[in-house]
N, C-alpha and C positions, 0 to 999 in steps of 0.2 A: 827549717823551712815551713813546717806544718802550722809553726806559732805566727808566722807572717800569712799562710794563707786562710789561719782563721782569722787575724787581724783584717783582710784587703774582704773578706766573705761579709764580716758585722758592718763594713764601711758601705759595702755594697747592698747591704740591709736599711742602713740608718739613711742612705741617698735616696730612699723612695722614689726610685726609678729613673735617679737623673745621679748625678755627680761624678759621672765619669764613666769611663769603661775598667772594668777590675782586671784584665789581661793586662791592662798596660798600670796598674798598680803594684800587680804582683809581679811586673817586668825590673819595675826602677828598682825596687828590695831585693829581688834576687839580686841585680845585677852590684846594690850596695852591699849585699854580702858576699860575693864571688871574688869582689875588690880588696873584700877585707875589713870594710869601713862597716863601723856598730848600727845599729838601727834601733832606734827608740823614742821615749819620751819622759821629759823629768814632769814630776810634779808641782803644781803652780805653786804651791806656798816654796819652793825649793830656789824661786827664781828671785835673783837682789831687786827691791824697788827701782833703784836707778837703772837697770838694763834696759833697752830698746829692744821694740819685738815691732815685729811687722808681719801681715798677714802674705801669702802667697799662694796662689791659684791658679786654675783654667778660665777661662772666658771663652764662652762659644756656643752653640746649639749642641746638643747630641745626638742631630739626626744622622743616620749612616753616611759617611762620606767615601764619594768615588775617585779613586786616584787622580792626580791631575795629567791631562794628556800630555805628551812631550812637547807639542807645538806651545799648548799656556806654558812651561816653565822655562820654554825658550824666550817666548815673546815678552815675559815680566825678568829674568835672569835667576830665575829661582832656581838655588841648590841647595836641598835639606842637608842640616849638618848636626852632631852633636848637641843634643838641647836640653835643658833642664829647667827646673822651678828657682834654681839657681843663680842662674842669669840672669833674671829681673830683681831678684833681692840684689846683687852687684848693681844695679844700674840705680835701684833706688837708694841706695848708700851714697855713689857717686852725688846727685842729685841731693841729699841734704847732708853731706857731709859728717856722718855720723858711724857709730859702728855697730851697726845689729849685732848683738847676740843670741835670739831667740825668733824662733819661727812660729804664729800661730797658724795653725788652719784653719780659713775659710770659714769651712764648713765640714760636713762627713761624708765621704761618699769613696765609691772602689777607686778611681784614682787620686781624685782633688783631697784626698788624707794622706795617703801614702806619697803624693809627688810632694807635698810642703815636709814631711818626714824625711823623705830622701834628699831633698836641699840640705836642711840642716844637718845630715850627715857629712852630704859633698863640702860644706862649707866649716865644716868641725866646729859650730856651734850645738845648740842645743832644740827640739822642739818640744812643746808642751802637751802635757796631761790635757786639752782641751781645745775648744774652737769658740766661734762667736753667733753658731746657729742652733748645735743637739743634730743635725740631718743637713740635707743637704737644700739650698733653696735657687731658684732661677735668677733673682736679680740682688745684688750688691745693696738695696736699700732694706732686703729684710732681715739682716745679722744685729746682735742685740750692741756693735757697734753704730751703727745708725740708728737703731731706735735710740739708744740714747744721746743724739747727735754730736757722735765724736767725727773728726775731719778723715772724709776719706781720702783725700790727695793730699801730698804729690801721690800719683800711680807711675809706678813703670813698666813697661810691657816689650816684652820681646817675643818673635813664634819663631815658629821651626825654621825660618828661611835665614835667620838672622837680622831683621829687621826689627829696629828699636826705635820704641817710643817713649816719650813722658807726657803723662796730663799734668799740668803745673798746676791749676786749679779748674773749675769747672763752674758752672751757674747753678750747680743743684748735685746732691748724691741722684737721682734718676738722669740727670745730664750726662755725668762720667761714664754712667753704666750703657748711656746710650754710646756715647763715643765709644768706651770698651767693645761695645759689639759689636761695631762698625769697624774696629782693628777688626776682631775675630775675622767678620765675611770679607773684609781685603784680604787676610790674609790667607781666605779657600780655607774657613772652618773652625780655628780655635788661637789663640794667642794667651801665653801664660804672663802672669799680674803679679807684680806683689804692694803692696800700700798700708796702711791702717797702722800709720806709723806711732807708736805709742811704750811711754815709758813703764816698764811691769807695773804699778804704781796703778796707772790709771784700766792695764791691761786687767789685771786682776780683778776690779772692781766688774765688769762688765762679763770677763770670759762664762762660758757655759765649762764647768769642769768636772774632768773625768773620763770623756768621753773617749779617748783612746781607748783607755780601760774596756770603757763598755763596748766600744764595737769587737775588741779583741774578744771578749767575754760571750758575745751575741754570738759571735763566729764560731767561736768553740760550742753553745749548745748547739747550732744546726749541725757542726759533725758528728757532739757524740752521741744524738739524737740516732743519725744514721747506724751510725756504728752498732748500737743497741736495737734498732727495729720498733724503735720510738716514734711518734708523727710528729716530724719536724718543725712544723707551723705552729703546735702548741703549744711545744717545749720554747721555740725562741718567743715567741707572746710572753709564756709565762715568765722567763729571764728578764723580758723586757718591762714586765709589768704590763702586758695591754692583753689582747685579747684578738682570736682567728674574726674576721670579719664572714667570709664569703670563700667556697670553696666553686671551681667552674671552671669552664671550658672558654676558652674563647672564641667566640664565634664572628666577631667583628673590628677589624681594627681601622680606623683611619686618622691619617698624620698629616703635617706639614711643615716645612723647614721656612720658617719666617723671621725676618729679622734680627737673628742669631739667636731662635729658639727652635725649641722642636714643639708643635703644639698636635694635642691629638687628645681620641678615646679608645678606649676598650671595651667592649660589649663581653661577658659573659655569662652563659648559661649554668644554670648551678648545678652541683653533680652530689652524693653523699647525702648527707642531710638538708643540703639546701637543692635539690631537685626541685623544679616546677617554679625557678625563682631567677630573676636575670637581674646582673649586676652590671654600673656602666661607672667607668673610672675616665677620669677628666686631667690629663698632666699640661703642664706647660714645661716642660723639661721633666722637674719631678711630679707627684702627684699630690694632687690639692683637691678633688673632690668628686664624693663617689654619690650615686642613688642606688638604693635598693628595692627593685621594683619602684623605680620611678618617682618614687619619694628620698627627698637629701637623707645622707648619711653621715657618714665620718667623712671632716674637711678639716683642711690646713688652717691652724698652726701643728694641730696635731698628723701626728706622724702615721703614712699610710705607704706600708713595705708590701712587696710581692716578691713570691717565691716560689720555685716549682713546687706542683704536688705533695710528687714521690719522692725528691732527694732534698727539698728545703732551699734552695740552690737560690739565693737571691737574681730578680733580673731586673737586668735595668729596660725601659723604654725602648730602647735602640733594639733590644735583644728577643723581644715580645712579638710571635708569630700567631695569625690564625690558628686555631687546633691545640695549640699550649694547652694542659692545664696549669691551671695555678692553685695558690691560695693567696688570699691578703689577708693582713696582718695590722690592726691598729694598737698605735700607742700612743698616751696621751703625752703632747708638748713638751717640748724638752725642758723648758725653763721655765718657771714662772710669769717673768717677763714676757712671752709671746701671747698669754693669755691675758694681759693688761689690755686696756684700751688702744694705747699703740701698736703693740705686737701685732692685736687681731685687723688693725686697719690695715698693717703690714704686710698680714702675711694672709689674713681671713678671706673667707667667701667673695665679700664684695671689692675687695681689691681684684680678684681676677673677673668680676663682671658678673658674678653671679646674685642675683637677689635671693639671698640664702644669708639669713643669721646663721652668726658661727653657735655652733651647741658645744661642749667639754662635747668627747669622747664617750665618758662614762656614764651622763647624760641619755646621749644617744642612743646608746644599748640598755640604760636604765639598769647599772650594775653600781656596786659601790669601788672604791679607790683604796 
């Protein structure tokens, strides 16, 4: 079990601040080992060109969600039942008549890696060494499946109540993503996907790979960091290749659940060596752009993780209290491809509204790579 909670810890590291909740990560692998059934992932060169692989997901905001009262699940007839990332790979099989063999993830994050992992178990196929983002990102148009414009429908979508969908096609990838999130808020908060139906062949060329690897790998240094009486921000920077941004308190948070996001900031006060210094972080689910001391910092496509202080403890947005300390943590972009012209228009600065050129990372800090 120790090897799956440092696996669902690095997932919950590489999701900067968003991709899910990691209790319910390290919920589905328990519960796929308690069953019996193996948990893992093969290597991409390991998979036949002619297999079919399809991605599978969450869709939804990650702002805290409050139980639904008795009177709403009477008045809609909702009964939560048994549910998986599984259920929508079934419904998009149905739907083009084909036979998946392999599962890719999304992206990385404490649930949305481990729920496309634990399908591929429930379903005795296989999931992959790799995703189509390096991290975890808020909308469907920034994986280097769309940047490369591969077809993201058909999608199929089923949530917790048991109600299923199909997009058959859409007027755009930000069209589906909008209908996507329009399941999500009918559905009182998240609905799971699977789509990005493609032959290994064409999967291969596109996937970002390894990254199971490496979030398992990330996870294991923030434990044996603790374990040693190591400073765990450091230690998983230095694994990651990146580097501690900002050490602080936080003194400010404010959020909002819009549209099937969760949009917000964080104000911290620096603590350590950055005393006398405030840091303000910008997520739209995950985190996309920080200033230090009021001037731009580290922004998306590059990777921007937070994690407790004292124990290295990845958190996500949802989990982020006034008085926290933390640290953050930058790493630069997972793939080459995000630091292309497309990727940055995808996934950069002024995609979320900000008049801020994207800078590398290493740039930023004026460090070499």
């Amino acid at each position: 079990m120790q090897e799956c909670q440092d696996f669902v810890r690095g997932c919950t590291f590489l999701g900067t601040g968003g991709g899910g909740p990691p209790e319910r990560g390290l919920s589905v692998l328990r519960a796929a080992l308690e069953a019996g059934r193996p948990v893992g992932w093969v290597d991409v060169a390991e998979i036949p060109d002619d297999a079919w692989t399809c991605t599978a997901f969450g869709m939804g905001s990650i702002a805290p969600r409050k139980p639904l009262p008795a009177e709403e699940l009477d008045r809609y007839g909702l009964q939560e039942g048994p549910w998986s990332l599984a259920s929508p790979i079934r419904e998009l099989e149905r739907e083009v008549g084909v036979k998946i063999s392999v599962v890719v993830p999304s992206e990385i994050g404490g649930s949305n890696t481990p729920g496309p992992v634990n399908a591929a178990s429930e379903l005795g196929i296989v999931a992959v060494d790799g995703d189509y983002c390096g991290r975890a990102v808020p909308e469907i148009t920034q994986g280097t499946s769309a940047i490369t414009g591969k077809p993201g429908w058909p999608l199929a979508a089923v949530d917790r109540w048991g109600n299923v969908s199909v997009i058959k096609k859409a007027a755009s990838l930000p069209m589906s993503e909008r209908i996507g999130k329009m399941l999500a808020v009918a559905a009182f908060g998240g609905v799971g996907m699977a789509g990005t139906l493609l032959q290994a062949r064409d999967m291969k060329a596109i996937v970002v790979p390894n990254t199971l690897t490496r979030s398992y790998q990330l996870g294991r240094a923030i434990r044996e960091a603790r374990e040693k009486a190591l400073d765990p921000a450091q230690e998983v920077a230095q694994v990651g290749g990146g580097w501690v941004l900002f050490r602080g308190k936080v003194v400010r948070r404010e959020w909002e659940d819009r549209d099937g996001y969760m949009f917000g900031t964080h104000e911290l006060d620096g603590v350590q060596e950055w005393q006398g210094h405030r840091y303000r972080v910008w997520f739209k689910n995950e985190n996309h752009a920080c200033w230090l001391d009021g001037e731009p910092h580290v922004t998306s496509p590059d990777i921007i993780a937070v994690v407790e202080l004292e124990s290295g403890e990845p958190k996500t947005n949802t989990m982020i209290a006034e008085g926290d300390l933390l640290a953050l943590v930058g790493l630069p972009a997972a793939a080459v491809i995000f630091r292309s012209p497309a990727g940055i228009e995808a996934l950069g600065p002024r995609h979320f509204g900000f008049d801020i050129d994207y800078v590398p990372i290493e740039d930023r800090l004026q460090v070499g790579v």
